[in-house]
Rosetta silent file (secondary structure, phi, psi, omega in degrees, C-alpha in Angstrom):
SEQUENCE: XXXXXXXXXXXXXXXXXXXXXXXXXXXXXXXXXXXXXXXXXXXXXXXXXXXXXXXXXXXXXXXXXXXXXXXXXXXXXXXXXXXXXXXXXXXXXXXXXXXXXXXXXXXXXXXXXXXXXXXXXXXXXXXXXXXXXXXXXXXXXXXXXXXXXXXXXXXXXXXXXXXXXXXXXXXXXXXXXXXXXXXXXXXXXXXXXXXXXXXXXXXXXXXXXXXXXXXXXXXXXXXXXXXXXXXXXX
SCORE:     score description
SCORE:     0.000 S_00000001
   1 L     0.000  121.786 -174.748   91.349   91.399  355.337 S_00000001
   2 L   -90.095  115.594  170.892   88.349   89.160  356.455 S_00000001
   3 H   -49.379  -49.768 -168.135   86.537   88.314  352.763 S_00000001
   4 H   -67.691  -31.727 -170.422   83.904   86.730  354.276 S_00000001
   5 H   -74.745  -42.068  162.765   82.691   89.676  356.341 S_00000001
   6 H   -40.475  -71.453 -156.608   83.254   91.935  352.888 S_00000001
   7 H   -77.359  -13.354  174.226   81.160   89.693  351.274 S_00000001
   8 H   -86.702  -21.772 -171.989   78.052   88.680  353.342 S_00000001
   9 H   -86.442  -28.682  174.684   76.504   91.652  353.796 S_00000001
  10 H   -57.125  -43.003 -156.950   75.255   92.580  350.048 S_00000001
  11 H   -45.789  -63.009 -165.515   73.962   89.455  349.857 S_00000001
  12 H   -69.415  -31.122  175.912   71.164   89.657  352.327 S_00000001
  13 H   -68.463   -7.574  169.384   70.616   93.173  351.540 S_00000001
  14 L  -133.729   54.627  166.480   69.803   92.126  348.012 S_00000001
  15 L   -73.448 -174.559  138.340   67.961   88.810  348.152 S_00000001
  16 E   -79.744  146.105 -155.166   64.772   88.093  346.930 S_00000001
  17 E  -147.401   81.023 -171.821   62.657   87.565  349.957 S_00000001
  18 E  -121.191  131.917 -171.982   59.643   85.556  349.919 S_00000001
  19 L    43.370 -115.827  173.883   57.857   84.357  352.769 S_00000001
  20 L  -120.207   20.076 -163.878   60.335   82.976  355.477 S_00000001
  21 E  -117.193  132.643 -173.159   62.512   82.041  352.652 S_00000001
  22 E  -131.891  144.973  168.251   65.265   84.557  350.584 S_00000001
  23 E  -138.939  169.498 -167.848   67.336   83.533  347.341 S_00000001
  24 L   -76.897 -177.154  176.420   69.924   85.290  345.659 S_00000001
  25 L   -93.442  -37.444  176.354   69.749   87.630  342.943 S_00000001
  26 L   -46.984  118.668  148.057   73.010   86.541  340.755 S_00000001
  27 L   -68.209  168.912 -176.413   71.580   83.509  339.177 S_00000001
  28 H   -64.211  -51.648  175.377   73.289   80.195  339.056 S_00000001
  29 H  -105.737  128.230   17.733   72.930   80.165  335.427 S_00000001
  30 H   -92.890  -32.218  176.089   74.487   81.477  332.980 S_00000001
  31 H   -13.740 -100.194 -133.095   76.094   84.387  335.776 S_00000001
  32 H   -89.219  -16.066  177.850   77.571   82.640  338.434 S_00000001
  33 H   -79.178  -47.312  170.753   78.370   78.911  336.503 S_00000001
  34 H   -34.761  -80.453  173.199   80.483   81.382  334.123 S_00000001
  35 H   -33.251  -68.388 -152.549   82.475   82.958  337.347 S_00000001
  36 H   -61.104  -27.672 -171.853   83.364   79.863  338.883 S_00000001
  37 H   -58.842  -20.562  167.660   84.600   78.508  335.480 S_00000001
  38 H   -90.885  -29.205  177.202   86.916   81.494  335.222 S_00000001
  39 H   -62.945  -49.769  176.941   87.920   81.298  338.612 S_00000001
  40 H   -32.655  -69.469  178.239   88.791   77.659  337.901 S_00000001
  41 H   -45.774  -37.013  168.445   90.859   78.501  335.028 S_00000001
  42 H   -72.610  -60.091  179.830   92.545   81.164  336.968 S_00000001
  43 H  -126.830   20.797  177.722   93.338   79.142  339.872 S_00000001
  44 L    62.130 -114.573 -171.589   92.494   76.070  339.506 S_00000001
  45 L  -142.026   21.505  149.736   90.854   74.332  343.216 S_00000001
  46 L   -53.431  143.959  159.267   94.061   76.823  344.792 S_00000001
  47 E   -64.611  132.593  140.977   93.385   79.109  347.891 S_00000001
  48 E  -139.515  178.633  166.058   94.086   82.821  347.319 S_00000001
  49 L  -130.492   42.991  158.974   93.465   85.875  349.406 S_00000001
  50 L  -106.372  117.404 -173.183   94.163   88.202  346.851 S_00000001
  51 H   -92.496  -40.611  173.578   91.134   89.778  346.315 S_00000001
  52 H   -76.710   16.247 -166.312   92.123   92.303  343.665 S_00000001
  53 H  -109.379  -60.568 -126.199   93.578   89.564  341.199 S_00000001
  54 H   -79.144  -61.768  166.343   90.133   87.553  341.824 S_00000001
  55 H   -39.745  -88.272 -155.589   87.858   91.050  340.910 S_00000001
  56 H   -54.502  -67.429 -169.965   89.913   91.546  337.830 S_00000001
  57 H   -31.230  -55.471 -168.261   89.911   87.731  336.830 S_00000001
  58 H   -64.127  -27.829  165.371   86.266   88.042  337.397 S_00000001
  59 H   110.491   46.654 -171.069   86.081   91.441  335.163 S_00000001
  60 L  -142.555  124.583 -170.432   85.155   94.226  337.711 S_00000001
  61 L   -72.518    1.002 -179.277   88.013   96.980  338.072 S_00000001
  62 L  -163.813  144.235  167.837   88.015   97.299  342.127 S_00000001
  63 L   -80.842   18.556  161.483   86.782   95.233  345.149 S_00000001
  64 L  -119.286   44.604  174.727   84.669   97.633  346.354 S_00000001
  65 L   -99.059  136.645  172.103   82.326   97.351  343.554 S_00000001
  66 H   -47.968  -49.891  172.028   79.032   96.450  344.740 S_00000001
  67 H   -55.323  -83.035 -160.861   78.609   93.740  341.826 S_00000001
  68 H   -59.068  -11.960  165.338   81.485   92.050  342.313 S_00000001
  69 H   -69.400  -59.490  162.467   81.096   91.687  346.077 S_00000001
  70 H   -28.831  -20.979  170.039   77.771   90.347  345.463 S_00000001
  71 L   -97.522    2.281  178.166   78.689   87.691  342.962 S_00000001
  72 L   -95.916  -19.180 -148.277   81.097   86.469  345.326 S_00000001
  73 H   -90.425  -35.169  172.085   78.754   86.513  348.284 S_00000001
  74 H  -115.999   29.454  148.564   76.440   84.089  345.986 S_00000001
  75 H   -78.398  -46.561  147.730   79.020   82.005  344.342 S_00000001
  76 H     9.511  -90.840 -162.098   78.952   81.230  348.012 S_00000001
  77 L   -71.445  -33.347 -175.461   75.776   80.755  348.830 S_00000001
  78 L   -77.512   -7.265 -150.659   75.211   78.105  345.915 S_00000001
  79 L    97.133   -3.564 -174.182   78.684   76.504  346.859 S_00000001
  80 L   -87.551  -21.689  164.166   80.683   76.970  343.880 S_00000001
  81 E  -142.989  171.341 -158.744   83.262   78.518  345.956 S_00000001
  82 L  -145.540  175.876  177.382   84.251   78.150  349.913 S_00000001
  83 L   123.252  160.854  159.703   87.095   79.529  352.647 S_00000001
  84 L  -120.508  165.547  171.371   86.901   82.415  355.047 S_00000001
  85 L    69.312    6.172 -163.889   89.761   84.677  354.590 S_00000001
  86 L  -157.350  148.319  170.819   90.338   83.243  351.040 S_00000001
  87 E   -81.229  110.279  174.068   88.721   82.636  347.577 S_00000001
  88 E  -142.010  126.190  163.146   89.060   78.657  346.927 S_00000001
  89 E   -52.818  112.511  175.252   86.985   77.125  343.834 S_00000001
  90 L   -54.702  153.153 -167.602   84.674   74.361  345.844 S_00000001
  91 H   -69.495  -60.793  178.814   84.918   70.623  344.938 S_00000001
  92 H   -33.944  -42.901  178.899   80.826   71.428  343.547 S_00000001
  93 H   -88.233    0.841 -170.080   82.762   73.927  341.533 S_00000001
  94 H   -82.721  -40.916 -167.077   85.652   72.115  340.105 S_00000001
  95 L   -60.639   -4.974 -144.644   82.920   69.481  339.124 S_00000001
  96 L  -151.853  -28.701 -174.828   80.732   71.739  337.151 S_00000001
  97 L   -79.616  -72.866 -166.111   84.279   73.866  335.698 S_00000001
  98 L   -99.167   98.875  164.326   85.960   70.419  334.778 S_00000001
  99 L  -111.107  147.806 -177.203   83.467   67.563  334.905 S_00000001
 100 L   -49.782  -37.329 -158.933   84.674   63.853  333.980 S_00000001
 101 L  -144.047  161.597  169.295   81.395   62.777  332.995 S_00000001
 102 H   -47.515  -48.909 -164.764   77.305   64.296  332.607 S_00000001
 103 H   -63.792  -38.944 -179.462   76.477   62.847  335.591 S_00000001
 104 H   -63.746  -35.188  148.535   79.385   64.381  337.878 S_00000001
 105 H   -47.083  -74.443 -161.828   77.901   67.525  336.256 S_00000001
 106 H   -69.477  -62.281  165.274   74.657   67.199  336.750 S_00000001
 107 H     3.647  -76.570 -160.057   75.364   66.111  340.524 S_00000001
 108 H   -57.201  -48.672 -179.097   77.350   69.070  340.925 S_00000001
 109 H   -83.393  -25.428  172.257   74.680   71.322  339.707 S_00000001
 110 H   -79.016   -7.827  178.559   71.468   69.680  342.119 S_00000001
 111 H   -75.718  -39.720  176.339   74.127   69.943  345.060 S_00000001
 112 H   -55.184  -32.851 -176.157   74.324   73.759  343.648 S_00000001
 113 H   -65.296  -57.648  176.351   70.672   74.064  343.042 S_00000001
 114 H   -50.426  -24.048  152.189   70.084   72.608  346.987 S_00000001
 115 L   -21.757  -33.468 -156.929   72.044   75.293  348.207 S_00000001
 116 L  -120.557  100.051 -170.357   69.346   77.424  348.295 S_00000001
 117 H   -65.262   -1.615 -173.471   67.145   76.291  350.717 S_00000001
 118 H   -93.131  -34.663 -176.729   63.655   77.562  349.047 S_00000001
 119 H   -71.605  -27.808  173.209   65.061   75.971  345.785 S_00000001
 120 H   -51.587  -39.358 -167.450   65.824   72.509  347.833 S_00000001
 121 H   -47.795  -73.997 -171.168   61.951   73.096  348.867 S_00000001
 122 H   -42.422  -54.240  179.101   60.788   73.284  345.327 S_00000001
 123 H   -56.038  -31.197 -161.158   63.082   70.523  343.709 S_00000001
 124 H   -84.470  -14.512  179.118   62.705   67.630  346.128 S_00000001
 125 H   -96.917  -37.704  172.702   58.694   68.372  345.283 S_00000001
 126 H  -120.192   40.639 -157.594   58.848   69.171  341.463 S_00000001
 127 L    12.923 -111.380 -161.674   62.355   68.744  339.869 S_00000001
 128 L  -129.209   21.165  171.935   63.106   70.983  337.376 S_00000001
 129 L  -129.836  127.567 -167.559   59.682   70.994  335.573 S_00000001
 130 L   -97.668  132.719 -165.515   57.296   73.453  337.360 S_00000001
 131 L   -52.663  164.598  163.240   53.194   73.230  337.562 S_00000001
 132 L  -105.173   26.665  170.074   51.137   75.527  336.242 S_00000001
 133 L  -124.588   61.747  179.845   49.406   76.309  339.344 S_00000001
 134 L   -67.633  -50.389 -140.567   52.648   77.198  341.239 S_00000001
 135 H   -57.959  -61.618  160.685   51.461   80.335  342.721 S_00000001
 136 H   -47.206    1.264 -168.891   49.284   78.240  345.631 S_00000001
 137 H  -112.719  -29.816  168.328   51.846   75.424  346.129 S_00000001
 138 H   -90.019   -7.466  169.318   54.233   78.124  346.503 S_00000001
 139 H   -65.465   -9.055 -175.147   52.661   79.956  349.013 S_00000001
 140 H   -91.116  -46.251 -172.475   52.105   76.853  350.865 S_00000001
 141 H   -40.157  -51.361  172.697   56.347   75.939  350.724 S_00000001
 142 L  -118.568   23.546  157.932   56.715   79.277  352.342 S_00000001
 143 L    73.652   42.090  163.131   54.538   79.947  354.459 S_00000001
 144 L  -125.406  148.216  179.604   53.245   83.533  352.934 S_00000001
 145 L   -53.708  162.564 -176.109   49.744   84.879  351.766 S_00000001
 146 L   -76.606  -23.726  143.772   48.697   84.023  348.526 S_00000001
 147 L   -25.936  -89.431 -156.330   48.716   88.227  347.943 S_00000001
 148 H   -47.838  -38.438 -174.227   52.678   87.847  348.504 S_00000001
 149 H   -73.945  -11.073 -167.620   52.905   84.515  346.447 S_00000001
 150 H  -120.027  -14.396  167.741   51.018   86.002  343.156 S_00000001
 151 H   -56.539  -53.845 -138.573   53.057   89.078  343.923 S_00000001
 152 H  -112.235  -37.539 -155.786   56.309   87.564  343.780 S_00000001
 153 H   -37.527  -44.465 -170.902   55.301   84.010  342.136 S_00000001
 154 H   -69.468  -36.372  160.089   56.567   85.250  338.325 S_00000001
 155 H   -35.894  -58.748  167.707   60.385   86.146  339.947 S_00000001
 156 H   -68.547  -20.485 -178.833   60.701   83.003  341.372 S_00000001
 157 H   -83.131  -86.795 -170.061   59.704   81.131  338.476 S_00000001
 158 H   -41.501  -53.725  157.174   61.858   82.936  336.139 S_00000001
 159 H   -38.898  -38.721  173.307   64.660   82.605  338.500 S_00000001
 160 H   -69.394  -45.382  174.582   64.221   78.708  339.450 S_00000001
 161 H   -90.125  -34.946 -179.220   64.291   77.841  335.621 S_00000001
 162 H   -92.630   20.325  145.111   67.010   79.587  334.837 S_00000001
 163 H   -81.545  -35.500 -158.814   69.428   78.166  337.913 S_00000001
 164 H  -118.326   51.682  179.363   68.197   75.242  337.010 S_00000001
 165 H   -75.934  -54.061 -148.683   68.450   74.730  332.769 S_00000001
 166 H   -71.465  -34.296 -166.282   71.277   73.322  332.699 S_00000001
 167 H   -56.780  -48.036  166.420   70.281   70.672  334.940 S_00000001
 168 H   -47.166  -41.769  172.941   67.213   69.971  332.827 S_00000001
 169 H   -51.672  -71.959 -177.222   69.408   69.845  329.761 S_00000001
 170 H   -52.519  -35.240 -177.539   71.341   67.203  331.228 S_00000001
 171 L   -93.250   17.552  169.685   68.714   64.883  332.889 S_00000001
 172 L   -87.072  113.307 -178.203   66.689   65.042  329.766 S_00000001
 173 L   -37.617  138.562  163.758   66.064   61.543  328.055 S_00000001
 174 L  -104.795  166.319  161.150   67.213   61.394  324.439 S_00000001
 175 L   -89.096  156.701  176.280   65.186   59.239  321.591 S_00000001
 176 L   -72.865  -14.872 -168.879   67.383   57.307  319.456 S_00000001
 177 L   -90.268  -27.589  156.601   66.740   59.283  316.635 S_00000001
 178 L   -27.761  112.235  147.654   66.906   62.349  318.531 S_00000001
 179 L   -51.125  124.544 -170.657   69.792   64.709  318.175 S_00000001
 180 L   -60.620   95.152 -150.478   71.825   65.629  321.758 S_00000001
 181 L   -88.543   18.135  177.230   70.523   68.080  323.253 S_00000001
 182 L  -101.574  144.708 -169.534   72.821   67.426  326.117 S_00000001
 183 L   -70.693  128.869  154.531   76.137   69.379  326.472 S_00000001
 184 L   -26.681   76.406 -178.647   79.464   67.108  325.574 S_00000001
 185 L   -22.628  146.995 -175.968   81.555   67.186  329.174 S_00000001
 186 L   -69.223   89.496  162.252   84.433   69.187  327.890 S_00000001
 187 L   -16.588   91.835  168.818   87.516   68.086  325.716 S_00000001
 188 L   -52.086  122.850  175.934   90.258   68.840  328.097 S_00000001
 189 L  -106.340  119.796 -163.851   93.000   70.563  325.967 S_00000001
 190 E   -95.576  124.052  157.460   96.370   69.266  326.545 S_00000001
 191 E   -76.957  128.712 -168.399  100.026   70.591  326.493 S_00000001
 192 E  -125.585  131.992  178.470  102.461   67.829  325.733 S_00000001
 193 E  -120.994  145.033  144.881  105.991   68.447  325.902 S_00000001
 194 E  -141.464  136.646 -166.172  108.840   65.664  324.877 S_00000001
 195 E  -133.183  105.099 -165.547  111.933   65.865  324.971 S_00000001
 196 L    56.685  -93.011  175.379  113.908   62.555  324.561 S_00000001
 197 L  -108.515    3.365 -171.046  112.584   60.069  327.141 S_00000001
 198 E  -109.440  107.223 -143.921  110.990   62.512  328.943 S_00000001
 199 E  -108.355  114.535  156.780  107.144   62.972  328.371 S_00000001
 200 E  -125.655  147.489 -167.093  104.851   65.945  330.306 S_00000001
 201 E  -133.840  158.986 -166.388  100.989   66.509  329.590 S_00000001
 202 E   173.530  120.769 -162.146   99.844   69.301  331.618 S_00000001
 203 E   -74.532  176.813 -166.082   96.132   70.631  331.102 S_00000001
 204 L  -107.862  101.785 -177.526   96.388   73.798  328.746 S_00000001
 205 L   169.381  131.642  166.085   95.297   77.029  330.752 S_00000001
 206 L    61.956 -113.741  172.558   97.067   79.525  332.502 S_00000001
 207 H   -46.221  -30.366 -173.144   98.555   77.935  335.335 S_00000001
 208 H   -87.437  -31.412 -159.101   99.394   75.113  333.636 S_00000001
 209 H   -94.219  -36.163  164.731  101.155   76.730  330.639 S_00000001
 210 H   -65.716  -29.044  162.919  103.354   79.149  332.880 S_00000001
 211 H   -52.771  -50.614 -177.511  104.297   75.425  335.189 S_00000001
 212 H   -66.043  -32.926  157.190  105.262   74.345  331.858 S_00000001
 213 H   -50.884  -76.287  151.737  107.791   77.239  331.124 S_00000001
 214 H    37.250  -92.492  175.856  108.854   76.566  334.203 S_00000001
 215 H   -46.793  -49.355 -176.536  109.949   73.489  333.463 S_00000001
 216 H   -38.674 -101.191 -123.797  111.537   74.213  329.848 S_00000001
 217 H   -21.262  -66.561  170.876  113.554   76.251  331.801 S_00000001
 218 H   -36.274  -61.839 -175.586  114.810   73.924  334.119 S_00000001
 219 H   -38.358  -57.112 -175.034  115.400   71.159  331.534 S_00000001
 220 H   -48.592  -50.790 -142.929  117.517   74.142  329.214 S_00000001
 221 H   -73.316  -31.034 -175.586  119.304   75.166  332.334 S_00000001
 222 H   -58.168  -64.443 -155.263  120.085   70.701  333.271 S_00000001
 223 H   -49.955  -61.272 -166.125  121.024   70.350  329.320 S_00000001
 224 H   -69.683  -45.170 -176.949  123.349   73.261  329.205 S_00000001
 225 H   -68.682    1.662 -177.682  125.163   72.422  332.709 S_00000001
 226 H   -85.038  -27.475  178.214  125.260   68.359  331.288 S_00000001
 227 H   -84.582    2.183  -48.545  127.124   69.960  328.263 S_00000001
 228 L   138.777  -44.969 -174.014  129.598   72.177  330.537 S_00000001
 229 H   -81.751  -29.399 -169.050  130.200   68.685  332.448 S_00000001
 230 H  -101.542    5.921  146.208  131.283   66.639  329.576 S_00000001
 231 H   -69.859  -13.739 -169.018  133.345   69.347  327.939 S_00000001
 232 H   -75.727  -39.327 -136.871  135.181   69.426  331.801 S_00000001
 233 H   -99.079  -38.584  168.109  135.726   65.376  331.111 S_00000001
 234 L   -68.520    0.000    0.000  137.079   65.924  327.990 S_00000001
């Protein structure tokens, strides 16, 4: 089954369209930063090509739902996830699922933001704070009447700040006195297993907690054939 060819065509039929410029409709935020973060969780930075476990992970009962093609076709387009023939959570998306630090976040989210070439337009001129006599500056970026741009101008706004909030959150100065309004990079939550000299940490989701059965298993199955050996020797 080619994914990509599934997945390309809502997209364009349901940008936004402005000038010579189109952006998607899912926003990045909260929509599509949610999705990859479940994908993550689901599969970690693994390939699949199972497309109906990724629609259910994602919460949509069939893969021919128009929504769920569409949110894949612009997790895409921002970068959060990549392959043809396959689903694979994007290094931009592991960074933004799991990030070490704010900054490897916020990175992760202006590589996400630039995705979008009308939003690269906008950002490299006003970062994430917008004038308030957008409508002409945007009409100049894309090269549409100022009719189309006062038309469209409130869409674009509301869409541009909310892909790009989080980002704001994060590059926003604190005072010292100031409480943080920036989000804490995320307390990884650990599974630790030990069992004599032998110590495994292994982060705690999903994948990782069925690898750790896994393992019990093994260990019970070495333990019982090491007792089996030394009852032989006796």
């Amino acid at each position: 089954m080619d994914i990509s060819r599934r997945v390309t065509n809502p997209a364009r039929k349901n940008r936004l369209r402005i000038g010579r410029f189109s952006v998607p409709r899912t926003r990045l935020y909260p929509t599509l930063i949610d999705a990859v973060k479940t994908l993550h969780d689901k599969y970690g930075t693994q390939a699949t090509t199972d497309l109906d476990s990724v629609a259910k992970t994602l919460g949509h009962a069939s893969t021919r739902s128009g929504t769920f093609l569409l949110k894949l076709a612009d997790l895409r387009a921002y970068g959060l996830i990549e392959g043809r023939g396959e689903v694979k959570v994007s290094d931009i998306g592991r960074k933004i699922s799991e990030p070490s630090t704010r900054e490897e976040e916020a990175q992760a989210l202006e590589s996400a933001v630039n995705n979008i070439p009308l939003w690269r337009e906008v950002y490299q001129r006003f970062g994430t704070e917008l004038p308030s006599e957008f409508t002409d500056e945007l009409a100049s970026i894309v090269g549409c009447s100022k009719e189309e741009a006062a038309e469209k101008a409130e869409m674009i706004i509301k869409s541009y700040l909310a892909d790009t909030k989080p980002l704001r959150t994060l590059r926003r100065p604190i005072t010292k006195n100031e409480p943080s309004a920036i989000k804490e990079a995320p307390i990884q939550r650990v599974i630790e297993i030990k069992l004599g000299e032998i110590h495994i940490s292994l982060p705690a989701n999903k994948r990782d907690i069925e690898t750790a059965r896994s393992l019990l298993d093994i260990l019970e199955k070495r333990l019982r054939d090491s007792g089996k050996e030394r009852q032989t020797d006796a």
